[in-house]
Structure formats: structure tokens, C-alpha cells
RODO-2510 file (C-alpha; in nm, 4 decimals, decimal comma):
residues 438
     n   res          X          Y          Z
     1     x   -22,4578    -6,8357    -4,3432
     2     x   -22,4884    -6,8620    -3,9548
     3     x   -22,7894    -6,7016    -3,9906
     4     x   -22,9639    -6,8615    -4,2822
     5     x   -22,8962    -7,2111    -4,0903
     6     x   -23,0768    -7,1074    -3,7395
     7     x   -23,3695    -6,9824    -3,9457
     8     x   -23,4208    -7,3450    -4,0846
     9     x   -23,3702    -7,4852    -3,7313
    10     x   -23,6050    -7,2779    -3,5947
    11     x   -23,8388    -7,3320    -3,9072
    12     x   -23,7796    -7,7063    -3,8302
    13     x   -23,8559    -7,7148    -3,4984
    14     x   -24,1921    -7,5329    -3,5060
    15     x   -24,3166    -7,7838    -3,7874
    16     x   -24,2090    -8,0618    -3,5871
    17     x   -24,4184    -7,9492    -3,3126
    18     x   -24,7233    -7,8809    -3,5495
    19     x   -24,6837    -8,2516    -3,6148
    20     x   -24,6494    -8,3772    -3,2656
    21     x   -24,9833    -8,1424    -3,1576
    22     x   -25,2092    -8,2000    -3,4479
    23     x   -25,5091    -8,0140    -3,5571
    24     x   -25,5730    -7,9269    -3,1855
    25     x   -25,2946    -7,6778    -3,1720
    26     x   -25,4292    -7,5464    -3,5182
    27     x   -25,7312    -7,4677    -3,3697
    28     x   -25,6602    -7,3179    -3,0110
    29     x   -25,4278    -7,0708    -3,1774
    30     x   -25,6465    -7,0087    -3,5579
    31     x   -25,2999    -7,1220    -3,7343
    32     x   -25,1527    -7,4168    -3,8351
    33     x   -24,7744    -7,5007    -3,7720
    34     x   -24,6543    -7,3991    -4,1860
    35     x   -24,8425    -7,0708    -4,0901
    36     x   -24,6287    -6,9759    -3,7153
    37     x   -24,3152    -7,1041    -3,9218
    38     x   -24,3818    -6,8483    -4,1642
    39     x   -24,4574    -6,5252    -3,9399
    40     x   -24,1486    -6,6322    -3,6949
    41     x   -23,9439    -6,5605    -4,0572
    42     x   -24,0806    -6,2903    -4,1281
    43     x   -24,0528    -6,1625    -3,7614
    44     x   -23,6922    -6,1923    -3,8140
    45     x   -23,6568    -6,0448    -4,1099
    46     x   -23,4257    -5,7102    -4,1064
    47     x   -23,5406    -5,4414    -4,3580
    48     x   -23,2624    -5,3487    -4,6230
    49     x   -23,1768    -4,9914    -4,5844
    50     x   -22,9300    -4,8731    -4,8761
    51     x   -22,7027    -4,5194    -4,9032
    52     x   -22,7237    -4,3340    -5,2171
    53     x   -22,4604    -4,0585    -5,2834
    54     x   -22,4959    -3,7212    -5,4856
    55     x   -22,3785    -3,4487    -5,5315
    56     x   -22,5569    -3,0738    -5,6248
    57     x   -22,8022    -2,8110    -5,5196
    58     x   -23,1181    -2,8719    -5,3021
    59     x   -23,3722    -2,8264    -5,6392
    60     x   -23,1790    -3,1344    -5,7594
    61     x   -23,1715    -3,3541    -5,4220
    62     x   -23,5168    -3,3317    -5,3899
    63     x   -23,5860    -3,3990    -5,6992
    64     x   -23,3791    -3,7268    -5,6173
    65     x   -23,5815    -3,7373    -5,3085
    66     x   -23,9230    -3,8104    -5,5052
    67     x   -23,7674    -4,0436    -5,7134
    68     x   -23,6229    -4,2477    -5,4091
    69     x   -23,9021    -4,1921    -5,2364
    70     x   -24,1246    -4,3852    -5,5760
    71     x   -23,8417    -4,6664    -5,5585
    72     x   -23,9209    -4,7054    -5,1630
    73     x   -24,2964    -4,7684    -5,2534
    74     x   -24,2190    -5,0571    -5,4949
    75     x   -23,9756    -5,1990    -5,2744
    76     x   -24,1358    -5,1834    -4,9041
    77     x   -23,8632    -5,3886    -4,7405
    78     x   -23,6011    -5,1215    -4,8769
    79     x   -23,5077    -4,8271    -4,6834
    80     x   -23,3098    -4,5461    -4,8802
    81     x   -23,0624    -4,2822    -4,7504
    82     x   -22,9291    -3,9969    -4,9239
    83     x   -22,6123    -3,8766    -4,8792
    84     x   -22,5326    -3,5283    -5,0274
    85     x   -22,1638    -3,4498    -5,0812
    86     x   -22,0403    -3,0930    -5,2312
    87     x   -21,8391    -3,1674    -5,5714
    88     x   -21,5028    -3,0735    -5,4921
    89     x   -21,5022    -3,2878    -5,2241
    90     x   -21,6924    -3,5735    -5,3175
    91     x   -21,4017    -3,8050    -5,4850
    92     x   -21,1861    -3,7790    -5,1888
    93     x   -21,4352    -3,8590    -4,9409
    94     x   -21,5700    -4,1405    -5,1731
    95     x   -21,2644    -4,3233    -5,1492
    96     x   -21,1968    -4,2708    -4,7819
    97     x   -21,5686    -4,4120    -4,7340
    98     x   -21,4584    -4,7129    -4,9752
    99     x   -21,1502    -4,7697    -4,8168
   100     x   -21,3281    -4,8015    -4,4627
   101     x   -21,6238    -4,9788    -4,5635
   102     x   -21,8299    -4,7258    -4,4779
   103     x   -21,9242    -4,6471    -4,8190
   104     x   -22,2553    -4,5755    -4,9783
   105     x   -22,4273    -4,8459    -5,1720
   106     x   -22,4655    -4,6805    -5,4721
   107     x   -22,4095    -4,3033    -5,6179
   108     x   -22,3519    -4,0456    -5,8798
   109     x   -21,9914    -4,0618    -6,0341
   110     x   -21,8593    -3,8092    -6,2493
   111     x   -21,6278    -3,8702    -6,5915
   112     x   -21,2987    -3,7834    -6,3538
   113     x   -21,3934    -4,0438    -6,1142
   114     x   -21,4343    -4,3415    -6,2539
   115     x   -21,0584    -4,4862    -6,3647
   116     x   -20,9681    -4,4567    -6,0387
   117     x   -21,2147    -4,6365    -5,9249
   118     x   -21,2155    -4,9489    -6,1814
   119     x   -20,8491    -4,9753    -6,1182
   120     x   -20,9075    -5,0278    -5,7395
   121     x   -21,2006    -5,2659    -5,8146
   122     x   -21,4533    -5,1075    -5,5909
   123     x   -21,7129    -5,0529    -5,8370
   124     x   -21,9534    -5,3705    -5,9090
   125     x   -22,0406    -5,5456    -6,2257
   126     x   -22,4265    -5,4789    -6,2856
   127     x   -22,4009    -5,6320    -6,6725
   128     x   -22,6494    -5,8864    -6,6070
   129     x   -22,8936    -5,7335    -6,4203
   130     x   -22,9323    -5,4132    -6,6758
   131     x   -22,8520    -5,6451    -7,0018
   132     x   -23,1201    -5,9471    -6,8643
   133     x   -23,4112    -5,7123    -6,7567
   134     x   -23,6227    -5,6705    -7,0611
   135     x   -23,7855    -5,3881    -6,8516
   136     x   -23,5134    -5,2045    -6,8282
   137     x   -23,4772    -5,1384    -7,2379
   138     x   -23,1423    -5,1101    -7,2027
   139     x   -23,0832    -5,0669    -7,5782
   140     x   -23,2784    -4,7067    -7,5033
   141     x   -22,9477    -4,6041    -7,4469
   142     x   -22,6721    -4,3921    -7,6154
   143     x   -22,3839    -4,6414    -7,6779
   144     x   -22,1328    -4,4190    -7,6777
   145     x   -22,2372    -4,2891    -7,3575
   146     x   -22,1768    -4,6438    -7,2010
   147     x   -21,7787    -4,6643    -7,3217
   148     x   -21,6631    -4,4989    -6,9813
   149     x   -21,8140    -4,7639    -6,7626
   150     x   -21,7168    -5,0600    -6,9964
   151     x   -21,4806    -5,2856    -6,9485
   152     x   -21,4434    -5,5722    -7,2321
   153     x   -21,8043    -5,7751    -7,1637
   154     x   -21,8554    -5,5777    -6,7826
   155     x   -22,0504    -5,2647    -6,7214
   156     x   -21,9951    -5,0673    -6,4043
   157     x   -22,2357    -4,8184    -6,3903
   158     x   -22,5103    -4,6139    -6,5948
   159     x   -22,4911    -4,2607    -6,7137
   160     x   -22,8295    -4,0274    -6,6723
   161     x   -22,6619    -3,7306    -6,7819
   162     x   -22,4040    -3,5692    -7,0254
   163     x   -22,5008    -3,2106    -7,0576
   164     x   -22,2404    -2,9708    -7,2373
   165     x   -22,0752    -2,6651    -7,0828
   166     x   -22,2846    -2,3832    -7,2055
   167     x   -22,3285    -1,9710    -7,1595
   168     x   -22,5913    -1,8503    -6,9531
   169     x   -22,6046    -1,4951    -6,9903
   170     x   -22,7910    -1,1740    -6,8714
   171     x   -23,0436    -1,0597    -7,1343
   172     x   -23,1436    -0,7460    -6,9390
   173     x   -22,7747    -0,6453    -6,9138
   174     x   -22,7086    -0,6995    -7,3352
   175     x   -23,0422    -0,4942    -7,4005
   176     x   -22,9426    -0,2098    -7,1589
   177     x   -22,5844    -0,1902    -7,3554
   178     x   -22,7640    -0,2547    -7,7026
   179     x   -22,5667    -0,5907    -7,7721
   180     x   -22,6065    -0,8333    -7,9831
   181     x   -22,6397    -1,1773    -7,7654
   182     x   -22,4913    -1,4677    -7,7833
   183     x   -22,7642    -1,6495    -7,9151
   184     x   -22,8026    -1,3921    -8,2137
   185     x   -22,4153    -1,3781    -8,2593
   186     x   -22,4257    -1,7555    -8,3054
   187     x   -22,7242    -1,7635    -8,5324
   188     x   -22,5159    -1,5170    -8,7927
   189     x   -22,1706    -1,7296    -8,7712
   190     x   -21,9950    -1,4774    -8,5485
   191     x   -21,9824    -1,6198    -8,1689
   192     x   -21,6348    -1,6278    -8,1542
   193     x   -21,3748    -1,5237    -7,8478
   194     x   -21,3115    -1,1644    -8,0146
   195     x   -21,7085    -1,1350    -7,9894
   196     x   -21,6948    -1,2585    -7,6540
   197     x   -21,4328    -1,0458    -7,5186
   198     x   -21,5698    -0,7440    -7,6615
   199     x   -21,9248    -0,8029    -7,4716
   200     x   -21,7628    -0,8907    -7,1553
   201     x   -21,5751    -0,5319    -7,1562
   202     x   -21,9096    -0,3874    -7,2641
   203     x   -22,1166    -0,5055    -7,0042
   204     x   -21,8545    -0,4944    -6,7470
   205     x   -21,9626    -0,1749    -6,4799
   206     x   -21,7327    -0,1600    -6,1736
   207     x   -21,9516     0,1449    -6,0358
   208     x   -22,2301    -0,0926    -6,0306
   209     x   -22,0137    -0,4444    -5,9283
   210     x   -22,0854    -0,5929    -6,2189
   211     x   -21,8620    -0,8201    -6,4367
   212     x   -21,8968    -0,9403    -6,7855
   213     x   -21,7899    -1,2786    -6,7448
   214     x   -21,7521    -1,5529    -6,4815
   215     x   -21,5780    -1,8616    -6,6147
   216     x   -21,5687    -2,0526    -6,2631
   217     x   -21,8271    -2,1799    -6,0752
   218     x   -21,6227    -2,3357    -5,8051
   219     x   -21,2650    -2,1517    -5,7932
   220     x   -21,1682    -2,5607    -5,6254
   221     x   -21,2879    -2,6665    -5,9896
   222     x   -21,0617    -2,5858    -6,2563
   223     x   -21,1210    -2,8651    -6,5205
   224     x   -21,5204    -2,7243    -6,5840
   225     x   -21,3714    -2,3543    -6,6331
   226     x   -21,0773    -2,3809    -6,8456
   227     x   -21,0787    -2,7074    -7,0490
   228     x   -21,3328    -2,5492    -7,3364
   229     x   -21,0757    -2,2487    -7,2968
   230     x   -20,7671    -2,4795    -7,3786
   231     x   -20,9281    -2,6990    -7,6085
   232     x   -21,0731    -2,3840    -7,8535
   233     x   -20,7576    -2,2774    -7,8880
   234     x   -20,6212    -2,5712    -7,9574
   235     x   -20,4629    -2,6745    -7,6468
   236     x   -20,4807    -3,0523    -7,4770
   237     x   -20,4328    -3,0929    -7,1314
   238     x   -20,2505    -3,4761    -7,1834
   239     x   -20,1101    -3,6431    -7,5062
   240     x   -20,2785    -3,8726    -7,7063
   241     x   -20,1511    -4,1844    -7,5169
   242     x   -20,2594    -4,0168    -7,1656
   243     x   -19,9532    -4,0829    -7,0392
   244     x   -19,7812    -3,7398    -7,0440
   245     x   -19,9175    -3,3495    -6,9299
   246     x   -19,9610    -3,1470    -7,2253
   247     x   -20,0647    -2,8514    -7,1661
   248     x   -19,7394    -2,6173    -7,2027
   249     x   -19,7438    -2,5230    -7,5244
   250     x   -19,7544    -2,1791    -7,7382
   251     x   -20,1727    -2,2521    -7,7366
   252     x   -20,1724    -2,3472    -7,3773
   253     x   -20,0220    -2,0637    -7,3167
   254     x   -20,2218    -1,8161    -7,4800
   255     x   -20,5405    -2,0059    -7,3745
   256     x   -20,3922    -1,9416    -7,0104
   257     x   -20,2679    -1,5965    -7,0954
   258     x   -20,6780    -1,5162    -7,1787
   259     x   -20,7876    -1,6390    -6,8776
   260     x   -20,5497    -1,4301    -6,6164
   261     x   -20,5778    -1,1221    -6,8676
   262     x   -20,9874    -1,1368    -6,7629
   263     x   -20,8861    -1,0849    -6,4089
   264     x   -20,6106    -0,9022    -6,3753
   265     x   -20,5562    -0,6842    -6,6917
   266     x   -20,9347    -0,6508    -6,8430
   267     x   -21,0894    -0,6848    -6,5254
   268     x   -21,4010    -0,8431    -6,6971
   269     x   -21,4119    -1,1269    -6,4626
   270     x   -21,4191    -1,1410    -6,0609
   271     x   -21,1029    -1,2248    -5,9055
   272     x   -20,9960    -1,5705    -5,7515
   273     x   -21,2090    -1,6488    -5,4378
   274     x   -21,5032    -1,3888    -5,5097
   275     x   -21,8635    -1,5993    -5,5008
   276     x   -22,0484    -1,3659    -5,6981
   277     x   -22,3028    -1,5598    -5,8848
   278     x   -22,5128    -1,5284    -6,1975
   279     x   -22,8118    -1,5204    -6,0607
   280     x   -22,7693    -1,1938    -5,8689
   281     x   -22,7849    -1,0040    -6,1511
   282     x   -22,4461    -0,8490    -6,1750
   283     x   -22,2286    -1,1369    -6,4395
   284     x   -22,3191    -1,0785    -6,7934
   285     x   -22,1834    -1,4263    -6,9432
   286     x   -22,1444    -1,7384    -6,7351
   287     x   -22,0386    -2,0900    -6,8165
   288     x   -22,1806    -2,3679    -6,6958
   289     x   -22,3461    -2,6922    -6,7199
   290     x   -22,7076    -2,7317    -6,8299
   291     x   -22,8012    -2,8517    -6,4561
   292     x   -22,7433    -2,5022    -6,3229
   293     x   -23,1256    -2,4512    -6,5090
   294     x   -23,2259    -2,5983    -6,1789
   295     x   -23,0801    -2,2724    -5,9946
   296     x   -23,1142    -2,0095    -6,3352
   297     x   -23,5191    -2,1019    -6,3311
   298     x   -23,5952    -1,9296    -5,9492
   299     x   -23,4589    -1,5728    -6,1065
   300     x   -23,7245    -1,3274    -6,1295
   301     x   -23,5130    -1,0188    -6,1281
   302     x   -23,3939    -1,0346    -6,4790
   303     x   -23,4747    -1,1761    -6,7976
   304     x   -23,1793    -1,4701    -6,9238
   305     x   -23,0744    -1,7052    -7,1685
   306     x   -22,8690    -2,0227    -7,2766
   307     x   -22,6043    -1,9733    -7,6040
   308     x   -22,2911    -2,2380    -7,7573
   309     x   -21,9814    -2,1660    -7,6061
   310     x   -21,8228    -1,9158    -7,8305
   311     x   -21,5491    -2,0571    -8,0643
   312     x   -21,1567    -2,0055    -8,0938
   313     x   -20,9578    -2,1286    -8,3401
   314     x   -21,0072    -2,4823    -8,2617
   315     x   -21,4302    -2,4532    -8,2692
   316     x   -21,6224    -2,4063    -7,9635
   317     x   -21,4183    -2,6614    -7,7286
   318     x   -21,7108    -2,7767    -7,5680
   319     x   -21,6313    -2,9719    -7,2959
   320     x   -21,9325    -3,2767    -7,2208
   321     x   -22,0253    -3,3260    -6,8414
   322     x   -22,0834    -3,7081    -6,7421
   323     x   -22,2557    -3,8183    -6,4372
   324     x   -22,3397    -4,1933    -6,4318
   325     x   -22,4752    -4,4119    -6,1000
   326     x   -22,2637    -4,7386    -6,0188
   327     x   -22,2768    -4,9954    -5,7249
   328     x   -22,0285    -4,9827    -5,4605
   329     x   -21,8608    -5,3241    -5,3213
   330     x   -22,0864    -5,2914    -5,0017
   331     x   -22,3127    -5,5168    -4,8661
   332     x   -22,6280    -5,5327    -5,0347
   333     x   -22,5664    -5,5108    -5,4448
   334     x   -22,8534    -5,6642    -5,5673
   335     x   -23,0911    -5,4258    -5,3988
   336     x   -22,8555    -5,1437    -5,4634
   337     x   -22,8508    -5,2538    -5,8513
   338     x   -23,2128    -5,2538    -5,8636
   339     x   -23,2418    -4,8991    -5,7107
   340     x   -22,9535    -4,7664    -6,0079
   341     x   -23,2249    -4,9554    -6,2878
   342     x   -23,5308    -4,7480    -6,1156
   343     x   -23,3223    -4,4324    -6,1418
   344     x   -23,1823    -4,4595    -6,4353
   345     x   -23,5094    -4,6004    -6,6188
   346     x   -23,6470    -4,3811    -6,8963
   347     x   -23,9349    -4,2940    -6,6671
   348     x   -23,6855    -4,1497    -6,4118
   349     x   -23,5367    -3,9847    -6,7057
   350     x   -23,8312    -3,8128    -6,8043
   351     x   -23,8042    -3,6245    -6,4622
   352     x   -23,4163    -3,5434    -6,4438
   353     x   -23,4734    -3,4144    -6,7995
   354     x   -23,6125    -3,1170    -6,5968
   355     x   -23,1957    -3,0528    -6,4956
   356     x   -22,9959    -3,3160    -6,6750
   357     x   -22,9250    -3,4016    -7,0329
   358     x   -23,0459    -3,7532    -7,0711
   359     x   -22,8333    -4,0681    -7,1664
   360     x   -23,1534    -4,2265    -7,3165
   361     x   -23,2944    -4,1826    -7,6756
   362     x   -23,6529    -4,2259    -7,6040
   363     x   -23,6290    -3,9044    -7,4062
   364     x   -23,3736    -3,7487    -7,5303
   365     x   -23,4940    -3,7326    -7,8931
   366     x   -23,8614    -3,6474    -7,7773
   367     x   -24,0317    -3,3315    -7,6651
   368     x   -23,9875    -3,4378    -7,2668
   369     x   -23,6549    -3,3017    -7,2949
   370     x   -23,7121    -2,9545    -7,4916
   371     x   -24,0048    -2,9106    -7,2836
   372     x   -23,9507    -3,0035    -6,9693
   373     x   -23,9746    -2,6276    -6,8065
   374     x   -24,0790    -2,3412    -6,9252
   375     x   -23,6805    -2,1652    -6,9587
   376     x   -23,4956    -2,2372    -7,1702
   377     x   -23,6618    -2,2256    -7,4524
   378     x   -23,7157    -2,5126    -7,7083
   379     x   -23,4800    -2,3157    -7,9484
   380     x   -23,2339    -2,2477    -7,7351
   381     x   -23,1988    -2,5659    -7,5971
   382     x   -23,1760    -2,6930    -7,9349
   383     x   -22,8671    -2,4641    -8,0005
   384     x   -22,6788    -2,4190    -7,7220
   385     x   -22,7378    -2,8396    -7,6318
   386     x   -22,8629    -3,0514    -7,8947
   387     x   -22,6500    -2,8909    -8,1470
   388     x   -22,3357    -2,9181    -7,9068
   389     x   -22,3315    -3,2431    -7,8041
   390     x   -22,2015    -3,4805    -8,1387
   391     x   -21,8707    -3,2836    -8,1265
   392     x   -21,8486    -3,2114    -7,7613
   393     x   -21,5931    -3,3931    -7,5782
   394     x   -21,5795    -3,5635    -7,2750
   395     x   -21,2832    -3,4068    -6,9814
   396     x   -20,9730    -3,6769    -7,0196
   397     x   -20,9714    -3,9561    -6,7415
   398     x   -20,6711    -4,0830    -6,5388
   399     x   -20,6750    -4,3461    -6,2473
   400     x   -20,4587    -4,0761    -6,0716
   401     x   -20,7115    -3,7740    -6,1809
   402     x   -20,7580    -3,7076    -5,7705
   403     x   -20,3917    -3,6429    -5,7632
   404     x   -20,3510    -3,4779    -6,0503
   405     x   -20,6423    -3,2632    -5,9779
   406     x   -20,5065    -3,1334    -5,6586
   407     x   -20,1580    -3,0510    -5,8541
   408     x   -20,3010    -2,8643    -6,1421
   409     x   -20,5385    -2,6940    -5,8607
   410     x   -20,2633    -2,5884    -5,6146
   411     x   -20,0375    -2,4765    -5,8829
   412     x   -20,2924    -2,2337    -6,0278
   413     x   -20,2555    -2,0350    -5,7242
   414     x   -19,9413    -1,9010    -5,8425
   415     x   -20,1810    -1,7634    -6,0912
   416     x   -20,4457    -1,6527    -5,8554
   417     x   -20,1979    -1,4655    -5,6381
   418     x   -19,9967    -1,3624    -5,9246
   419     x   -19,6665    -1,4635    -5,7899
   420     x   -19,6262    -1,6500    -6,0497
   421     x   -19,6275    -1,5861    -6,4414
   422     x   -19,8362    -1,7997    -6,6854
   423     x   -19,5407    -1,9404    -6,8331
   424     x   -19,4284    -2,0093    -6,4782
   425     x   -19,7063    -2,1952    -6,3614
   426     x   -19,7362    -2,4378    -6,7249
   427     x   -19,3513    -2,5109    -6,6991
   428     x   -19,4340    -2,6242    -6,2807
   429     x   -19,7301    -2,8256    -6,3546
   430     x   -19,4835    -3,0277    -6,6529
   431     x   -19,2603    -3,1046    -6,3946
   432     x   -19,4812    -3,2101    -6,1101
   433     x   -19,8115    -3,3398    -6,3525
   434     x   -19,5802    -3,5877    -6,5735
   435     x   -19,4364    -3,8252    -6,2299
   436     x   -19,8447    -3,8514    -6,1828
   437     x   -19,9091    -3,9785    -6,4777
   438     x   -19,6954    -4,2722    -6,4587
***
């Protein structure tokens, strides 16, 4: 406001004294006294320069990078930073940023994040600027996929992805053993966890270091491994009214029992803390979401492939991933609102499609999608995501997910160590989950 009033004094002043010199001054100078008003304004002027949060692998920041660098074009009084922070860490040091106002202005949010951060009010209302841009086409996108971020006639943010978990596995590795794949398994109505199991002990070679299965891509990130575990088998990690843990239970417990029995009895799966990715050749079946593409693409040393997860008793318990971009309460949300509607437009969409599973139908339901690189293929994208997503489900929400998060994760350890049974660790995460929840 202090501001705002010395630029009209000093507007004021310098057209008063275009008056008071006349045409003269006009002419000694090749300006008149509207024209030094306005270049004084603009002199003063500060450029906008916004922070933009993310999370992932350098394919998909610079991907980002292009796209901000476009929106920085259009908008030449609009600088943009990005700020890339790793996943398991980005919720906690969101909220210490928000808490000290040194937040970014806007940012990728995931499905886990964003109660907690409607119920502290730190996320801003961008209804009217998405709903009153006929630009924008904001009917182009999914309903459904806007529930998370609505609140009665407010809208908090905008998803541009909502890829399913998924197998990638090693086609080089199933040919060598002369499997069946996933993708064929599926195709004849027989991708099941018996199936699975029975590949991962096949392809499993501990001469060689290689492993038939890797469920975990972070071991800090439990709720991407396990929930389409618990969920085929029937298992739910809350109740119904989200007010009370439910995951101890005969199916919880087998679904559990599965997962140690991989490590420690089978021996199909690398134990807790090893990094051993997919990409170096030596995991036959890995779950993930369809955004690892981004990393699965630069492999030239074998030949691979995207399948459904397999299915247990309670279908394939395909969990859906969510990533949305909101506004932050910082200081600029108008220019921070337009840069969410540039990256979220359909024409942005049309080049995340490359790594993300977009929100909107015009790409979505078009061949930008399906071929937007040359792997996967059309038809395996059309199984293994397509096909998945009308009864995938999205990972439960609480506003105290960060602390219930770091529970579930710190309890597991008993697991991970094995000082602890399965039935151990359900019947400690009851006791310590449920005061959480309240």
C-alpha cells in the first residue's frame, strides 16, 4: 500500500512539472511529461520471480524445465525457480517451508498430502481463475479426478497425473527361463499371485545377484509397495469411516506374511536397504508407477515390458498414484495460479503424457498418450494402464498421514530386522496408528 501511494506521488509530481514547463521541456528531452511518468513506473517495477516445487528424477525436471521455461516466455516479467525435493522427504519439508514462510509458490502434491494441508489452510482457492478462463477448458477434465482438491464450491489444486502401480519386468530374463510373461499370463486369465510367485523363484539366480521381484522402490516408502499387496488380498489399511487402523486382520496378515516370506524365506526379493534397481538388469518383476518409463526408456542392455499387477483374491489391488499442482499462501497467487493453468493446460499435458498419466480427456483418450514414446507399447499401455485405471483406487488420505506415515514406517523395521514377527508388528501399529487417527 506504502508503495502503490509513492508511485502516484511521484507520477503526480512529474505531470505537474510537464504542466508548469510546457511543450519546451517536451522538446529538449523528445518526451512529453505522461511519457517520463510512465518509464519512472516502469523503472520501478520489480520482476515477479515465483518457486515451483517437485519432486522426481532429472528426465522429469527437465522436462518441467521446458515447460517453465515456455511459461517464462509468455510472461516476461515472471521469473521461475524450481525447487526439486526427493519424495520421502518432500511433505515434511513442505510444511516446515509453510510454516516459515519460506515456502514455494506453487508445487506438485501427492494424494497423501493434501488433507493435511486443507486442514491447516495453506493451500489457496484457484476456483475462479480455472472455472472463469474459457482458455483453460476446464471441463477437459476427469471429474472424479478433481474430488481430492474439492471442497464444497472451492478447488485447491489441479491433478496432471494419476498413473496406476504397474509391473515392469525383464523380458530377456523370462525368455532365458522359457516363461510365460506377465503380459501373456494376463491375456489368458491367469496373472494371479501363485503365477507371480512361481516366476519370481524361477528367475531368481543368487550366483548371478539376481532377484525375481522388487516390490519397493524407496525402502522410506511403504504405502507404494504394499497397499496393492493388502488390498488384493483383501486387506484395508483404515475402516470405512477413516477413523480407525485396520490393517490387523487374518488378510492383513497373510498379505504381510507374503511380503517378509519374499525376503527372508523365498529369498526372491532383495533385502531391506539393498538399492538394486530394475534397470541394471538383475530384478525380474518390479512395481512401480508409470512415471518410472522416464528412467525404464534409457535401458539398452535388455529388452522390457509393462503388465497389470497380478491379482489375489480381492482382484489386482491396484493402487492409483495422484500428483496434482496447488498454490501456496505466499506472496504472489495470482501469478503463481496462472503458472499451475499453463502447466496443467492440455498442451502441457500433451508433453507430461511422455511420463505421466494425464488428468485430461482430450489427451488422455487420444493417441498423444499411447504414443507418446516409442516403449511401452500401444498395447501394453492399454493393458497394464488404460484397462487399470476405472477400478484402481486411490491410497486413503488422513490430515495426520505425515504422522502416521512415519509410525507405520518405523514399525516395519521390526520386520526389516526381523526382531519382530508379522503378527508382532500389525498388533504395534493398532496400538500406536489408532491415537493418530483421532
Amino acid at each position: 500500500m506504502i508503495r502503490t501511494r509513492l508511485l502516484g506521488l511521484m507520477a503526480a509530481l512529474l505531470l505537474i512539472s510537464g504542466c508548469t514547463s510546457g511543450a519546451g521541456s517536451g522538446a529538449a528531452d523528445g518526451t512529453d511529461g505522461s511519457g517520463s511518468a510512465g518509464q519512472e513506473k516502469t523503472a520501478v517495477q520489480e520482476r515477479v520471480k515465483l518457486k515451483f516445487s517437485l519432486w522426481g528424477n532429472d528426465a522429469q525436471k527437465a522436462m518441467v524445465e521446458g515447460l517453465v521455461n515456455e511459461f517464462e516466455q509468455l510472461h516476461p516479467g515472471v521469473d521461475v525457480e524450481i525447487m526439486t525435493i526427493p519424495f520421502a522427504d518432500y511433505q515434511q519439508k513442505l510444511s516446515i517451508m509453510l510454516a516459515s514462510r519460506t515456502a514455494p509458490d506453487a508445487g506438485w502434491l501427492a494424494e497423501r498430502m493434501i488433507p493435511q494441508l486443507l486442514e491447516s489452510g495453506q493451500l489457496v482457492d484457484i476456483a475462479a481463475e480455472v472455472k472463469g478462463d474459457p482458455n483453460y477448458h476446464y471441463a477437459d477434465i476427469y471429474p472424479s479426478t478433481l474430488d481430492i482438491f474439492k471442497r464444497e464450491d472451492r478447488l485447491y489444486g489441479i491433478p496432471f497425473s494419476t498413473p496406476p502401480v504397474l509391473i515392469y519386468y525383464n523380458k530377456d530374463l523370462f525368455l532365458e527361463k522359457g516363461l510365460k510373461t506377465p503380459t501373456e499370463l494376463y491375456k489368458e486369465g491367469k496373472w494371479n499371485y501363485d503365477e507371480f510367485l512361481k516366476a519370481a523363484r524361477s528367475l531368481t539366480d543368487p550366483q548371478r545377484g539376481i532377484y525375481g521381484v522388487k516390490l519397493v522402490r524407496d525402502w522410506n516408502n511403504w504405502s507404494d509397495a504394499l497397499l496393492p499387496l493388502f488390498w488384493s488380498h483383501g486387506a484395508e489399511l483404515f475402516d470405512s469411516s477413516g477413523i480407525s487402523f485396520a490393517l490387523n486382520t487374518p488378510a492383513g496378515r497373510e498379505a504381510l506374511q507374503l511380503y517378509s516370506d519374499m525376503m527372508f524365506k523365498d529369498k526372491v526379493h532383495p533385502l531391506p536397504g539393498d538399492e538394486l534397481t530394475f534397470d541394471s538388469g538383475r530384478v525380474g518383476m518390479y512395481t512401480d508407477r508409470y512415471s518410472y518409463t522416464s528412467k525404464a526408456r534409457a535401458v539398452t542392455d535388455f529388452a522390457w515390458d509393462i503388465a497389470p499387477m497380478p491379482a489375489g483374491i480381492n482382484g489386482t489391488g491396484t493402487s492409483l498414484g495422484y500428483a496434482g499442482v496447488s498454490v501456496f499462501e505466499t506472496r504472489h497467487p495470482a501469478e503463481a495460479a496462472e503458472l499451475l493453468k499453463f502447466i496443467t493446460s492440455a498442451e502441457a499435458m500433451r508433453v507430461t503424457a511422455q511420463y505421466f498419466v494425464p488428468s485430461r480427456k482430450s489427451v488422455l483418450e487420444s493417441d498423444v498418450f499411447l504414443r507418446a514414446a516409442s516403449k511401452p507399447s500401444p498395447e501394453s499401455i492399454q493393458l497394464a494402464v488404460l484397462d487399470q485405471i476405472a477400478s484402481a483406487r486411490i491410497a486413503p488420505g488422513h490430515k495426520n498421514w505425515q504422522q502416521i506415515d512415519t509410525k507405520i514406517q518405523m514399525l516395519l523395521d521390526g520386520l526389516y530386522t526381523q526382531s519382530s514377527t508379522v503378527d508382532g508388528v500389525l498388533g504395534q501399529m493398532e496400538l500406536e496408528v489408532n491415537p493418530l487417527m483421532e
